[in-house]
Each structure stands twice: as structure tokens, then as C-alpha cells.
N, C-alpha and C positions, 0 to 999 in steps of 0.2 A: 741519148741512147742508153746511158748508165741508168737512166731514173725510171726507163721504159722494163730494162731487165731486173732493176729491185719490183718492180710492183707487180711482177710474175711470180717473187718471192714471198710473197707475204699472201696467206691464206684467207685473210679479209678479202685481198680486191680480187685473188682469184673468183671466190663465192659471189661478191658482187658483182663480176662480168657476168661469172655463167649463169646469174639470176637475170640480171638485165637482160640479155643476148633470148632468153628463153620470153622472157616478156615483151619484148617485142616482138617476137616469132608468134609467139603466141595469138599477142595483139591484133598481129599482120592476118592471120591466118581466121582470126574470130571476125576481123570485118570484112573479109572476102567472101565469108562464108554467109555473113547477113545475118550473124550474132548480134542480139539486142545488149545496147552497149552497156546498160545496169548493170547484169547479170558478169560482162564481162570486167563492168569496175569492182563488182562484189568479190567476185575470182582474184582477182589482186588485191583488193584489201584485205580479205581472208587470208593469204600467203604473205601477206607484209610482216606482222608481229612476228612470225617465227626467223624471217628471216635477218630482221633487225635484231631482234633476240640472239642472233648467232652473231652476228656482228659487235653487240655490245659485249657479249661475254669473253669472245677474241681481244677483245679491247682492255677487261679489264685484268683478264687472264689467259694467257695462253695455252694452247690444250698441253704444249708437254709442262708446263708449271704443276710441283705441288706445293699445296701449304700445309701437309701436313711436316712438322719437324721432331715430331717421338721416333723413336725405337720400333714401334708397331706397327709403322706406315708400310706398307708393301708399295716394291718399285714397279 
């Protein structure tokens, strides 16, 4: 249960669920509808790079992190 409520804390897996949860909805909703499944794998692959993009950056830096360490850095 402790490991369930750290990973509420961390704004990686947050963004990964509500990306996942929206892709599957998505998904769900695009073959009901009798969406041609290219167009719907294009749709996902086009939204993948920005959203690993946010992921890796979280990763290799945190949004409240700065690297700046002068005098002239505003907080």
C-alpha cells in the first residue's frame, strides 16, 4: 500500500497514467466508432515523442530543480 501512495507522488507516473488511461479511452472509443486503425496508430505515435519527452526530462531533471548557481539567477 506504501508503494501504491509514493507513485501518486511522483509526477512521472502521475502523467503516465493519465496518458495511458486517455489511450485507452481513446483507443476504446476509436474502434467502436469503426475508426480505421492506421490513422489511429498514427494518432499515437504522433503524441508518443512529446510525451516521452516529458518523461525523460522529469528524469533527468526535476521541474523545481535549477542549475543555474550565479548571483543572477532569479528564483
Amino acid at each position: 500500500m506504501k508503494n501504491l501512495v509514493l507513485l501518486f507522488t511522483s509526477k512521472r507516473a502521475i502523467v503516465t497514467l493519465i496518458v495511458l488511461i486517455c489511450w485507452v479511452v481513446f483507443g476504446i472509443v476509436g474502434i467502436k466508432n469503426g475508426t480505421d486503425m492506421t490513422d489511429l496508430a498514427t494518432y499515437f505515435a504522433a503524441l508518443s515523442p512529446f510525451v516521452i519527452g516529458y518523461i525523460y526530462g522529469e528524469t533527468k531533471r526535476k521541474s523545481g530543480d535549477s542549475k543555474c548557481g550565479n548571483a543572477n539567477c532569479k528564483k
